[in-house]
N, C-alpha and C positions, 0 to 999 in steps of 0.2 A: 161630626162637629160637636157632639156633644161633651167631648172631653174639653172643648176650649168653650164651652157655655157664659162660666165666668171671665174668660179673658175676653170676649166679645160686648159681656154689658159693660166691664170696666171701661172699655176702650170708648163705647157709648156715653156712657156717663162723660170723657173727660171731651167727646166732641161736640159734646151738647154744650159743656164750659164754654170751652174755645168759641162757638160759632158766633154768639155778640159781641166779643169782644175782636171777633176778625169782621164781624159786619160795619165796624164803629173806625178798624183800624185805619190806617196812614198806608199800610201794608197791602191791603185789597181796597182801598180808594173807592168806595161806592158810587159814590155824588160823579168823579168822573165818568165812570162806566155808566150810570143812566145817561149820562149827558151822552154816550158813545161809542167810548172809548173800548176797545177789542182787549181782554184779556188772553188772546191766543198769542203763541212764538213761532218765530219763526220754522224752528225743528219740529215743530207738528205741524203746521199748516205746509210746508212743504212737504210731507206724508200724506196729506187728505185729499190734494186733488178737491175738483169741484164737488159741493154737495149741495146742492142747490136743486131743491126737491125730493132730495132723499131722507130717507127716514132712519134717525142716527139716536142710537143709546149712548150713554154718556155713564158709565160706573166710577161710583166712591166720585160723584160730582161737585162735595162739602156743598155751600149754599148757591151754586147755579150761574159763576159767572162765566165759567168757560161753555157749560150747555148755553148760554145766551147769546155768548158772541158767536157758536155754530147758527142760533137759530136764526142770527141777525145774517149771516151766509146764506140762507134759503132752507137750509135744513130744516126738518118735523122732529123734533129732539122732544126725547127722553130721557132723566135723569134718575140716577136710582144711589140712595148713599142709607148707611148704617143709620146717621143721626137725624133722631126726628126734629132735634130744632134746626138742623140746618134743611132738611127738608121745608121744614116751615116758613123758613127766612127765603129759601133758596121762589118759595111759591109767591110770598110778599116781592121782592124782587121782580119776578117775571110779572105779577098785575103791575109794581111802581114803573117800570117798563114799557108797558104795552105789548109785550112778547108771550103769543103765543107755546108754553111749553107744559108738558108734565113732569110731574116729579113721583117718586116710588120709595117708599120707608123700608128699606133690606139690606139681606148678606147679599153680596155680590157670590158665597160661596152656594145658598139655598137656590135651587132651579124654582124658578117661575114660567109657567107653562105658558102663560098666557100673553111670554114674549118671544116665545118660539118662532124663529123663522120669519121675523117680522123687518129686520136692519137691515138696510145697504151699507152701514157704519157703527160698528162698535168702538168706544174711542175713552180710553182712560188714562192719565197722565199724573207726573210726578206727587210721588207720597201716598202709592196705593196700595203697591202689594205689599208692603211688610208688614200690614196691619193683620195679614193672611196667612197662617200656618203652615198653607201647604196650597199649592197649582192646579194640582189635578182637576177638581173640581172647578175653579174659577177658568181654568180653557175650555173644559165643556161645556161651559154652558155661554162661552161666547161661542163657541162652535153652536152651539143649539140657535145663538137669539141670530145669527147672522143667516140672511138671505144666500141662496146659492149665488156662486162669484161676490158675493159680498167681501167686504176689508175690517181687520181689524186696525186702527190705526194706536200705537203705545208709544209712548215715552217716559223715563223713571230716569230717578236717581242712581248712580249706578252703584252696583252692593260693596264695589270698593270703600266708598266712604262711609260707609253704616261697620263697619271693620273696628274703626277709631273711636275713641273717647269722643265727647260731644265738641271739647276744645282742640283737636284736631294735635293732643299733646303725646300720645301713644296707642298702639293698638290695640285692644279691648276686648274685642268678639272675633268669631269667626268666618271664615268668607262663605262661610259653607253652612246651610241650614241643622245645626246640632243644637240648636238648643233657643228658648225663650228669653229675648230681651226684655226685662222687666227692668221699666227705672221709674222713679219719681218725678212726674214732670215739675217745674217751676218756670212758669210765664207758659210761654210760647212763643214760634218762632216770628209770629205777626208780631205780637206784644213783648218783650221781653221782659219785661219788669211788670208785667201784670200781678195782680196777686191770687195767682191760683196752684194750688201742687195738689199734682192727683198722680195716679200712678198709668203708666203705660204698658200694655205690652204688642211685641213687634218681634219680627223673623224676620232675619238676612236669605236671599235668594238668589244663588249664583247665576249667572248669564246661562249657563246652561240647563240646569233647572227651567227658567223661563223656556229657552229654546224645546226643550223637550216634551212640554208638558201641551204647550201650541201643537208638535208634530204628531204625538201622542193621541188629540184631538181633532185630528185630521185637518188641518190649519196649514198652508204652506208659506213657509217666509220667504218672501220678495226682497225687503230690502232688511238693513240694518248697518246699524252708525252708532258711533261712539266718540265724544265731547268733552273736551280737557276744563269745559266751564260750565257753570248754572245760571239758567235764565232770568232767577230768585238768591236773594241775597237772605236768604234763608239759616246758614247755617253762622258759628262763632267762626271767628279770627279769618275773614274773608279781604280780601280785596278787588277793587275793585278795575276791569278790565277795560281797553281803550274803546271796545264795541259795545260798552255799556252792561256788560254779564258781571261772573264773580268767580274767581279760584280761593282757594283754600290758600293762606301765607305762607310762603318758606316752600310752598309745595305746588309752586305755577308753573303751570303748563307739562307737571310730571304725574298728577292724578287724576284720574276718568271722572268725570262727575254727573255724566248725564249718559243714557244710550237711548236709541230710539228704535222701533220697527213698525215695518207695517207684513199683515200678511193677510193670507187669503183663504176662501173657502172654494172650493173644487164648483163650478156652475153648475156638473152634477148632483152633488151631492144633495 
């Protein structure tokens, strides 16, 4: 990992930016979430099954509301994400709460030993991997932090749309992991008109890529699904759907935008 050393601070840097200015946002609504309010969807919570007493890691967690609404489930949650201010916020949060949980300042790609073997539940969701170069590494070591018969439970954006310009006007990149997306951010997708521009960079990673690199890890997939809408009205030139979701315009109900899985780890193993 030491060839992407610099793509990894940069990428810190710009989610250190980000992280008050999504604490503060309309976008991740704070005030209602202490008040409550569950930031989980439907397409992951119907993947997780009960965890209620289980001990569930939560990777690339930004500031801690999806780890809060597992821990408000029953879960013993851990979170673990690149940015230390969202680390920090994501800690401030869980005391402004009352919510028991920890949080972990890392690469989801670096093994930490001393979470070896310890989850009923690894559970990471939309806007993680493409921050990540490359698989291999980030399934083994969900394979390592996961209990025997434990579950990975994921959900992403699907790499179709990361293909396109950011205005959904031509296609751009490749579906296929060749090469480093480097752009210059401006806002964000909580803020849009924020005033921050810092640069990004991000890898596209095909459905099979993922597939391969779980099996590769000895990881077996259970289920898997794929979604013509996003739960997050996240991206440009979106509309918005009768069940409350968002397709891309001009291109409803003909482009992938979400996939989900959940898989597993051998009880032997």
């Amino acid at each position: 990992m030491d060839d992407h050393r610099a793509h990894f601070e940069a990428n810190r840097a710009l989610w250190n930016a980000r992280t008050e200015l999504h604490y503060a946002s309309q976008f991740y609504d704070v005030e209602a979430f202490v008040n409550g309010k569950s930031t989980l969807n439907r397409i992951e919570l119907d993947l997780l099954g009960d965890v209620n007493r289980q001990d569930l890691l939560h990777l690339q967690c930004h500031f801690g509301q999806d780890t809060l609404s597992l821990a408000r489930l029953g879960a013993h949650v851990t979170g673990l994400d690149l940015s230390d201010q969202a680390v920090a916020k994501a800690r401030e949060l869980s005391d402004r709460c009352g919510i028991r949980a920890e949080f972990i300042e890392g690469n989801v790609l670096d093994r930490r030993t001393e979470l070896e073997g310890r989850f009923d539940v690894v559970f990471t969701t939309y806007g993680t991997i493409g921050w990540l170069p490359e698989l291999s590494a980030w399934a083994a070591n969900i394979a390592a932090y996961l209990k025997p018969g434990g579950r990975l439970v994921f959900a992403e954006f699907h790499p179709a749309l990361w293909m396109y310009s950011n205005d959904f006007s031509r296609v751009q990149y490749s579906y296929f992991n060749r090469e480093v997306i480097e752009e210059n951010e401006s806002g964000t997708y909580a803020v849009r008109n924020a005033p921050l521009q810092l640069p990004s960079f991000a890898w596209n990673h095909s459905l099979a890529d993922v597939v391969q690199a779980l099996i590769i890890a000895g990881l077996r997939l259970d289920v898997f699904r794929e979604y013509d809408r996003s739960p997050y009205d996240c991206f440009q030139n979106t509309v918005a759907t009768a069940d409350g979701q968002f397709m891309i315009k001009g291109m409803e109900a003909k482009l992938p935008m979400v996939y989900a899985l959940r898989a597993s780890k051998n009880a032997g193993a």
